[in-house]
Each structure stands twice: as structure tokens, then as C-alpha cells.
Backbone as a chain_set.jsonl record, in Angstrom:
{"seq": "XXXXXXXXXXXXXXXXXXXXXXXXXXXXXXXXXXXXXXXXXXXXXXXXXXXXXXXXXXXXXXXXXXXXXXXXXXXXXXXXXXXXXXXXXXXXXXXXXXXXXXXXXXXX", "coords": {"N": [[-1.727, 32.64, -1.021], [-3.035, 29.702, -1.728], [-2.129, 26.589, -3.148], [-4.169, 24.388, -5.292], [-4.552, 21.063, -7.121], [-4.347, 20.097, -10.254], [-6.065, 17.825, -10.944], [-8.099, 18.738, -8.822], [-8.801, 21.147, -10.115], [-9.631, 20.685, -12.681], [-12.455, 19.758, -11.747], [-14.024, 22.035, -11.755], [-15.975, 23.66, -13.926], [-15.987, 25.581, -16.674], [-17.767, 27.431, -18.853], [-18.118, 28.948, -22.132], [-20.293, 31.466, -22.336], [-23.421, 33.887, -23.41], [-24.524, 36.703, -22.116], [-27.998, 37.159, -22.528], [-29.967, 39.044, -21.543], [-30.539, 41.522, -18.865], [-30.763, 43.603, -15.789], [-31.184, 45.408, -13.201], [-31.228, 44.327, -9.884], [-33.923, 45.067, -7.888], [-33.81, 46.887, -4.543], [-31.092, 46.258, -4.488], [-27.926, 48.249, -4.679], [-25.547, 46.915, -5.845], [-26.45, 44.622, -7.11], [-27.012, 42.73, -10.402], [-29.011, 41.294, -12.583], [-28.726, 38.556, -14.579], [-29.279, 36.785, -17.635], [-28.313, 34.328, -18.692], [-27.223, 32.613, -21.714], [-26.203, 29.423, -22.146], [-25.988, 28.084, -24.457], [-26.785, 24.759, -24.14], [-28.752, 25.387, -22.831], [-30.433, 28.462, -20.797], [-29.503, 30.206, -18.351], [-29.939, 31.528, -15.304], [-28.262, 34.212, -13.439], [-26.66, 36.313, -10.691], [-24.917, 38.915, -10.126], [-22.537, 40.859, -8.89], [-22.475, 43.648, -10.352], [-23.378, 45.895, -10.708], [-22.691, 48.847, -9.919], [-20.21, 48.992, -11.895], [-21.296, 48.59, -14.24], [-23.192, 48.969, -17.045], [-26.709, 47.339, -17.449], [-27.383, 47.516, -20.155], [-25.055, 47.577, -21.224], [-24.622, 45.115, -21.191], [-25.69, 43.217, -22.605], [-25.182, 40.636, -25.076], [-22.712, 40.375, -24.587], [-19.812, 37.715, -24.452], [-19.685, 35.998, -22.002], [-16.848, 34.299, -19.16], [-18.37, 31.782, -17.721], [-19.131, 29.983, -14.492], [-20.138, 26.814, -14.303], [-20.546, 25.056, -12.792], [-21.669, 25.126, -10.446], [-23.253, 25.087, -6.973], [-26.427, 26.14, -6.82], [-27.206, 29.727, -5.657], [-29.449, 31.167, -3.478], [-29.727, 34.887, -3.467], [-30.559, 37.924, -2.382], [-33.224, 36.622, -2.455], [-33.546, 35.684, -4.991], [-32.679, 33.051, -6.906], [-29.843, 32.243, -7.911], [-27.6, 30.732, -10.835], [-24.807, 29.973, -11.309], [-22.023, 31.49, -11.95], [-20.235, 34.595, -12.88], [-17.371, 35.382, -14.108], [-14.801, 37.561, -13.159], [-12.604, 40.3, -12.665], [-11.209, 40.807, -9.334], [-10.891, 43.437, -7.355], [-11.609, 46.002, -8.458], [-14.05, 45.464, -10.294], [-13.903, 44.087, -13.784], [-15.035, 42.544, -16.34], [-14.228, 38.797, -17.399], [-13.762, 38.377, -20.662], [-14.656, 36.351, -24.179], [-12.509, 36.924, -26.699], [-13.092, 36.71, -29.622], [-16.047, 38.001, -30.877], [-18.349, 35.442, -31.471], [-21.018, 33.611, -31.771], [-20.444, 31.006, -32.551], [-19.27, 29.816, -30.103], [-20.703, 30.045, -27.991], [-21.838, 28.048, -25.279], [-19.183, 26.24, -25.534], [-16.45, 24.465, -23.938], [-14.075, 26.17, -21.776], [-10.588, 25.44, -21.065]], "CA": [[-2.397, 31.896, -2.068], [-3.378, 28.265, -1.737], [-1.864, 25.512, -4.417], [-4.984, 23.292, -6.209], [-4.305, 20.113, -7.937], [-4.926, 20.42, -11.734], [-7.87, 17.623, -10.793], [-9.007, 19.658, -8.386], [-9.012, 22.647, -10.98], [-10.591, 20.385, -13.747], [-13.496, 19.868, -11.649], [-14.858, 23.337, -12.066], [-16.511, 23.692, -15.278], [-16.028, 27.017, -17.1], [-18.35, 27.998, -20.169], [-18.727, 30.306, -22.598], [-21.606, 32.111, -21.832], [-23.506, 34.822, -23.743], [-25.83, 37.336, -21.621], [-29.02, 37.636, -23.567], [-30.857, 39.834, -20.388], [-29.773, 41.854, -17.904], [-31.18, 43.749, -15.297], [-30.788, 45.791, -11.977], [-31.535, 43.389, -8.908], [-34.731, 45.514, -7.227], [-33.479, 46.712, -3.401], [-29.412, 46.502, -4.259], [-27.265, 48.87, -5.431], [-23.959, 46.371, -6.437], [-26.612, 43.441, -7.778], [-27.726, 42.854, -11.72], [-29.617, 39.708, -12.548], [-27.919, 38.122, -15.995], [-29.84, 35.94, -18.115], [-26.884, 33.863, -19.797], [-27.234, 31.727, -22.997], [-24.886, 28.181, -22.126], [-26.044, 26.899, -25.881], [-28.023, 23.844, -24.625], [-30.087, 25.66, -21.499], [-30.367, 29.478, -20.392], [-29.528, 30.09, -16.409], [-30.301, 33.106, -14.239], [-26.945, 34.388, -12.677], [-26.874, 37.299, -9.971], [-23.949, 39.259, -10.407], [-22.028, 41.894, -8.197], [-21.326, 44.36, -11.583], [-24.012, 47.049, -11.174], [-21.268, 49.921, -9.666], [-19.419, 48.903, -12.803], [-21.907, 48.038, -15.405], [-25.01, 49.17, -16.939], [-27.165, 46.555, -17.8], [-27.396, 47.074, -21.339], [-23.655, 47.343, -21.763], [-23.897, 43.584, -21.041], [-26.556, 41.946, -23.309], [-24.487, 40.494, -26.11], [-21.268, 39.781, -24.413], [-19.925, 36.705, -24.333], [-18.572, 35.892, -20.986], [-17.215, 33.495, -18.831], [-19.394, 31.361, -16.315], [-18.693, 28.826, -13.565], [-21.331, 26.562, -14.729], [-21.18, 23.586, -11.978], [-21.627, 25.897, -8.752], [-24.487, 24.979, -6.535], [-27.345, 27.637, -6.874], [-27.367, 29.994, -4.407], [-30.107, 32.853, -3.131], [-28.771, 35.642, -3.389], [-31.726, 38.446, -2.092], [-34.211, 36.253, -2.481], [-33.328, 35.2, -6.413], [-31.474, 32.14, -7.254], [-28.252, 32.365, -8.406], [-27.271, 29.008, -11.21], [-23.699, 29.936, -11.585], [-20.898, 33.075, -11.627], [-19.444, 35.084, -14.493], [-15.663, 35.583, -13.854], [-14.315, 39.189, -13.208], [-11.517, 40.524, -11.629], [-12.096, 41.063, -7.939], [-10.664, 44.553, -7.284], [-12.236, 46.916, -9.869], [-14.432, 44.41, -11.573], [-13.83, 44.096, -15.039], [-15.775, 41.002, -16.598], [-13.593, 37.995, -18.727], [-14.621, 38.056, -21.918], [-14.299, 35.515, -24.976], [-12.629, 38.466, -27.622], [-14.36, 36.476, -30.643], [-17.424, 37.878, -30.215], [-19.488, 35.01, -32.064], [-21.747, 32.727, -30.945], [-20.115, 29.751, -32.431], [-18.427, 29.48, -28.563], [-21.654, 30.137, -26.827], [-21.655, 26.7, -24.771], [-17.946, 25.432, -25.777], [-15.907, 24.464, -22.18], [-13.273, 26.66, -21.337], [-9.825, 25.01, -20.547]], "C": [[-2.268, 30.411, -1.76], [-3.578, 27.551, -2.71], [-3.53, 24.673, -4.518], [-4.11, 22.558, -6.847], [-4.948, 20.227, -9.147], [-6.267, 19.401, -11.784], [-8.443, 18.281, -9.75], [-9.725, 21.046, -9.276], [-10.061, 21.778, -12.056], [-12.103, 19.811, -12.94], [-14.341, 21.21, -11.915], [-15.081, 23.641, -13.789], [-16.664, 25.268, -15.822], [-16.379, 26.848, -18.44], [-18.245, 28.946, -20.836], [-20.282, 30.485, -22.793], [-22.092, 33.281, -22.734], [-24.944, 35.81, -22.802], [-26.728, 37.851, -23.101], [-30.222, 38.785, -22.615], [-30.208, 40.121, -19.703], [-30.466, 43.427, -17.241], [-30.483, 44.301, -13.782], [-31.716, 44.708, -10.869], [-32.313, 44.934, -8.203], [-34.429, 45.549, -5.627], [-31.713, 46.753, -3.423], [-28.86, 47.43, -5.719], [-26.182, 48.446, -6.178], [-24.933, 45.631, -7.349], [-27.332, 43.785, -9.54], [-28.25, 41.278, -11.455], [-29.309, 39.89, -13.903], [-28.844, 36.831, -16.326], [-28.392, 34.988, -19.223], [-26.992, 32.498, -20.832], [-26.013, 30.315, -22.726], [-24.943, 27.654, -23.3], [-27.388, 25.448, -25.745], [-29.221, 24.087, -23.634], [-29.586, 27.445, -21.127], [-29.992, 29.12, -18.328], [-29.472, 32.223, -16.242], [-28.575, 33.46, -13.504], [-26.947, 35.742, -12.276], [-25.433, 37.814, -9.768], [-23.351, 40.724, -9.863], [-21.4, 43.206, -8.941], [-22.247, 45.647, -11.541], [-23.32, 48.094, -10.94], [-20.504, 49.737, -10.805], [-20.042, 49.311, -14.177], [-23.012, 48.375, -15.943], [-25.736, 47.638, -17.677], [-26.959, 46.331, -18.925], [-26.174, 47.148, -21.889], [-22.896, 45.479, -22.074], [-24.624, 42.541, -21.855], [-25.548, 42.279, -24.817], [-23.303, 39.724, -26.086], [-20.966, 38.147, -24.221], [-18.666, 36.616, -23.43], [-18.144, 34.715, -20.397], [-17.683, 33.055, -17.839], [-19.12, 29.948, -15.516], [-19.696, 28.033, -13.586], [-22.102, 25.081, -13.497], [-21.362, 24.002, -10.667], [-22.408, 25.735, -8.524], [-24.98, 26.183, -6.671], [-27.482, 28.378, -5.535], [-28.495, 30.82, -4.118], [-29.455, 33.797, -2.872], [-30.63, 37.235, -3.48], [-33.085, 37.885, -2.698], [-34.211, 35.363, -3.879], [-32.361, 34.49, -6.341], [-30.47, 32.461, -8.494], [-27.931, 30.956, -9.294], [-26.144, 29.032, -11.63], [-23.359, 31.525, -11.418], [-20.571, 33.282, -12.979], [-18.246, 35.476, -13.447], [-15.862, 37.032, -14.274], [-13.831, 39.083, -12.379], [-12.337, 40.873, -10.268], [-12.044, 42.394, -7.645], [-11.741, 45.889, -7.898], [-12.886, 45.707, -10.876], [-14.571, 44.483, -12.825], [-14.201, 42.339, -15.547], [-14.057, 40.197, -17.833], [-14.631, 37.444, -19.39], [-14.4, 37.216, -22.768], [-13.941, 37.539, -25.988], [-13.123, 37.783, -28.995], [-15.252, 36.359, -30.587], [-18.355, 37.275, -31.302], [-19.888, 34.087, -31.666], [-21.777, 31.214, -31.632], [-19.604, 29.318, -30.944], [-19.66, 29.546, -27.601], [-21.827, 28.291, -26.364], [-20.315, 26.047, -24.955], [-17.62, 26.13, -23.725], [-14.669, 25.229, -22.266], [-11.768, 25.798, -20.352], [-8.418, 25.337, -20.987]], "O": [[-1.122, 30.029, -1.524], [-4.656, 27.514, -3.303], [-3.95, 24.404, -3.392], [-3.026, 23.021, -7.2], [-6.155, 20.465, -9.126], [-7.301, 19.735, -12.362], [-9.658, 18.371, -9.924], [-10.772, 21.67, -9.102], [-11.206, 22.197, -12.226], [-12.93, 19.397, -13.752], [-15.479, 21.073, -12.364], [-14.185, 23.795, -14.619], [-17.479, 26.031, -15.304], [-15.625, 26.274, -19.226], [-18.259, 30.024, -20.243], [-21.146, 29.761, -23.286], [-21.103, 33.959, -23.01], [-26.134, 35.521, -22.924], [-26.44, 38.481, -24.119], [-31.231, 39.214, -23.173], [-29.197, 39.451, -19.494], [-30.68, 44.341, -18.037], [-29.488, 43.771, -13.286], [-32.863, 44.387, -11.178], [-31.565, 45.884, -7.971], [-34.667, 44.475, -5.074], [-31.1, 47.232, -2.469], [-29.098, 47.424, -6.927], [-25.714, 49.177, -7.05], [-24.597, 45.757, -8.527], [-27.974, 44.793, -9.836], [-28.021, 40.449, -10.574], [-29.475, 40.961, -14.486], [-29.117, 35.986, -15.474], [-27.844, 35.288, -20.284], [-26.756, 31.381, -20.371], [-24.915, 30.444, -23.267], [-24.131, 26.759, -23.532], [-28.31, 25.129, -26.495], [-30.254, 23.426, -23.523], [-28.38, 27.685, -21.195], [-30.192, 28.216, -17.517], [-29.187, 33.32, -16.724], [-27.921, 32.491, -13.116], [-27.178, 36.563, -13.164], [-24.701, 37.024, -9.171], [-23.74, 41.727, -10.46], [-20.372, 43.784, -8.591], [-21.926, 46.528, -12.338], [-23.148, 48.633, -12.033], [-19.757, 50.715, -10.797], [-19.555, 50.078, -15.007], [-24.011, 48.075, -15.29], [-25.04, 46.977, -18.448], [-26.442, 45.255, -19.227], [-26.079, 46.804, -23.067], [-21.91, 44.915, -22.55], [-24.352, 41.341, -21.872], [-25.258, 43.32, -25.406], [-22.861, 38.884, -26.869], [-21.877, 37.403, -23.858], [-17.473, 36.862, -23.608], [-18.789, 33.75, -20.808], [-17.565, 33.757, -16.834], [-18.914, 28.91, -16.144], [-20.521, 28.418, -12.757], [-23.18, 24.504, -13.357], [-21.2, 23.19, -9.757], [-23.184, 25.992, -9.445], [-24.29, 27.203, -6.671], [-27.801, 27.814, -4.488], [-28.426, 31.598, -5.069], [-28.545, 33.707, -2.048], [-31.451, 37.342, -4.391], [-33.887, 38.584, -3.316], [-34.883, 34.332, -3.865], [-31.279, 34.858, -5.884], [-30.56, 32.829, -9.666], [-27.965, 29.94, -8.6], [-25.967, 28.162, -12.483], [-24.046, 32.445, -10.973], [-20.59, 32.506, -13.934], [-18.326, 35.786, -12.258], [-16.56, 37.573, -15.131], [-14.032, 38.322, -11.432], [-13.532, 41.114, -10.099], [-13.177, 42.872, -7.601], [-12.604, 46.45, -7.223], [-12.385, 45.203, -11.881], [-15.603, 45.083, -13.127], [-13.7, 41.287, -15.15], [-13.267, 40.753, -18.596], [-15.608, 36.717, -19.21], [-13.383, 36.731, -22.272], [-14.542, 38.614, -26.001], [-13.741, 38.645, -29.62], [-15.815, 35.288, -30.359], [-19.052, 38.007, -32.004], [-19.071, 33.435, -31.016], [-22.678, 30.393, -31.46], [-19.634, 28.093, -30.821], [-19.553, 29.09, -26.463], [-21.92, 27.433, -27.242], [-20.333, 24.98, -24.34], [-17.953, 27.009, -22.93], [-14.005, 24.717, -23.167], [-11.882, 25.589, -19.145], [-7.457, 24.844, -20.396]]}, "num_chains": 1, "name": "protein.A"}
């Protein structure tokens, strides 16, 4: 494991997020495509949870999302951030008050 500096750590911006869409990525069997609510803008986020997850198990939740990550392609669809889940057996982190006063509050 490799130490960070707590400003290195407070650069990464972590939201609460709520998926309002969600979707199997067309061509992959791991990918979903997540529509995620930040409060003052929606983003697209491509997400390695389909082996885990069914889509509609995930519209509602309120998870969290790495919100300052460059966009990536990810089969062809941009990617505008990550939802946090364990790496092993992915299991998503969730906010457990599920209300959407937190949708957009920063995570610290």
C-alpha cells in the first residue's frame, strides 16, 4: 500500500450521487451505463457492476461518485466519473439515509 498526503487525498472530490438510469452496456458482459443525479448536473458513469447488479436494483440508490476524474471511453461511451465499490466482490458504497437531501453534498 502506498501512503497519500491528506492534500493529496482532498483533491479527489467524492459526491453523493443518486442513480436515476441504469442500463446494460450493449457488447459487455461486466459493463452497466449509470445515469447519476450530482444535484446541480446529471453525468453518464460506466460501471464494472453488471456480474453483480441488475440494473434496476440500482435506480434509486444513492451512491458514492469520484466526481473530478477525467472522462474516459470506456467501449466507445464516455465515462464522467466512478461510483466506489469494493474491488474483490463488488459491493457498491452507499449513503444509508436514503434521501435526497445528500444528493450533491461532498463527501469527507
Amino acid at each position: 500500500m502506498s501512503l497519500i498526503t491528506l492534500d493529496e487525498f482532498k483533491r479527489v472530490e467524492l459526491r453523493v450521487g443518486k442513480v436515476v438510469e441504469a442500463s446494460r452496456v450493449e457488447g459487455s458482459r461486466k459493463l452497466l451505463r449509470l445515469v447519476v443525479d450530482l444535484g446541480a448536473e446529471r453525468r453518464q458513469v460506466i460501471a464494472g457492476l453488471a456480474e453483480h447488479y441488475k440494473p434496476e436494483e440500482l435506480v434509486g440508490k444513492l451512491v458514492v461518485v469520484v466526481a473530478n476524474l477525467q472522462p474516459k471511453r470506456i467501449m466507445g461511451i464516455e465515462s464522467q466519473g466512478m461510483i466506489l465499490a469494493t474491488c474483490d466482490k463488488p459491493a457498491l458504497l452507499t449513503v444509508d439515509r436514503g434521501s435526497d437531501e445528500h444528493v450533491g453534498e461532498r463527501v469527507c
